[in-house]
Structures are given as structure tokens and as C-alpha cells.
N, C-alpha and C positions, 0 to 999 in steps of 0.2 A: 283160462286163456293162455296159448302159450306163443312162443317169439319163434317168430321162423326166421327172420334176417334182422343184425344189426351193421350198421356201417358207421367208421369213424367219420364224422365232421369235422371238429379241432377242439384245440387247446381239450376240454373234456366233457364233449357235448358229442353224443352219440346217436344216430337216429335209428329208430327201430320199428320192424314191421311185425304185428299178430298176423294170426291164420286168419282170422276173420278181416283181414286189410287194415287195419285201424295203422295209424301210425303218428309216433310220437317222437319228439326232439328231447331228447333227452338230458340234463346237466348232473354229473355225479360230483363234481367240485366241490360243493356244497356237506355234501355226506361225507368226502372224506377229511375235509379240514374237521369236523366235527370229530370225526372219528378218534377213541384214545386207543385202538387195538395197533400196533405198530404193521400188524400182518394186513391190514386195511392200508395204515397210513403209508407205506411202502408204494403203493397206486396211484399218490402224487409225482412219483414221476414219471414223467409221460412216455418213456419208453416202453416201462411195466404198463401203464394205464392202457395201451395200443395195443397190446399183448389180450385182447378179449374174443371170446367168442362163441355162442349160440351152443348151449346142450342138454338137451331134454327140454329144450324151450326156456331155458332161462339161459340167463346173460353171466357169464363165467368166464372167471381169470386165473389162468395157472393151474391147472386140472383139479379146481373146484373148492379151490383154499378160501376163494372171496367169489362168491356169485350174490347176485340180486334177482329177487323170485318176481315172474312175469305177472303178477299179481298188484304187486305195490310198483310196475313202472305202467300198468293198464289203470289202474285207480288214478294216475297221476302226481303221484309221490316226488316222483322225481325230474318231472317235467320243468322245462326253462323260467325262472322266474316270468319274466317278459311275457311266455305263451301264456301260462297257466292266468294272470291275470288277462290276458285278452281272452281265452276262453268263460271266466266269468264273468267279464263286461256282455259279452256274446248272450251267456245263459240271464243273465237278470233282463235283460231285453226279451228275450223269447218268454220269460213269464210274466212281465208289463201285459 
């Protein structure tokens, strides 16, 4: 599955569209506090962090030094705390 559009939200929440329409709200905050590679942790600030954009279908910063593969943001890896538990409130209801 690959990313055809991402568009900035704020602070570091990015929304992004698949070919197949799906669309997800994204938080990368998360990943990069964790992050100890400094070429990662550099994309807390948010000038760099804005600096992104769509190539070959994945989500890429700085001609590919730090990308994230449309894969683990379609899985939901990296979806908004907030959604991602509304979404499984959502799913254990539809299997009740």
C-alpha cells in the first residue's frame, strides 16, 4: 500500500492519504523522542520535521536520510494515541 498525499496538521501530527483512500492522522513525536540516532532526533525540530514529503509512496525527509515505510503507517504503527484507541473501542464492538 503506498502514500499518495501527506499534509501537515501541527506541532507533529501529519495526515496522510493511501491509493486506496484510507486515511490516517498520524503522530511521529512519539518515535522520535524515543529515537537515539541523532539523524532521526534532529526532526524534533519542527522546521526540519515540516521539511517532508511523499516519494515512491512513502513519507520522506531530506532526500531519504529519514523516511517511514507506508506499511507500518497503514498497519497503524504510528497513528494518534487518541485514534488508535478509539479505533479499538470501534473493533471490539463490531465483534460483540
Amino acid at each position: 500500500m503506498w502514500l499518495k498525499l501527506a499534509e501537515y496538521i501541527k506541532e507533529y501530527k501529519i495526515k496522510v492519504v493511501f491509493e486506496d483512500g484510507t486515511e490516517r492522522v498520524i503522530n511521529i513525536k512519539p518515535f522520535l523522542n524515543k529515537s537515539t540516532n541523532p539523524l532521526i532526533k534532529q526532526y524534533l525540530d519542527l522546521n526540519l520535521f515540516r521539511k517532508f514529503h511523499v516519494e515512491y509512496g512513502a513519507l520522506c525527509w531530506e532526500g531519504n536520510v529519514f523516511d517511514i515505510s507506508p506499511e507500518a503507517i497503514y498497519r497503524g504503527d504510528f497513528d494518534d494515541v487518541k485514534t488508535k484507541k478509539l479505533k479499538r473501542k470501534s473493533q471490539d464492538k463490531e465483534i460483540v
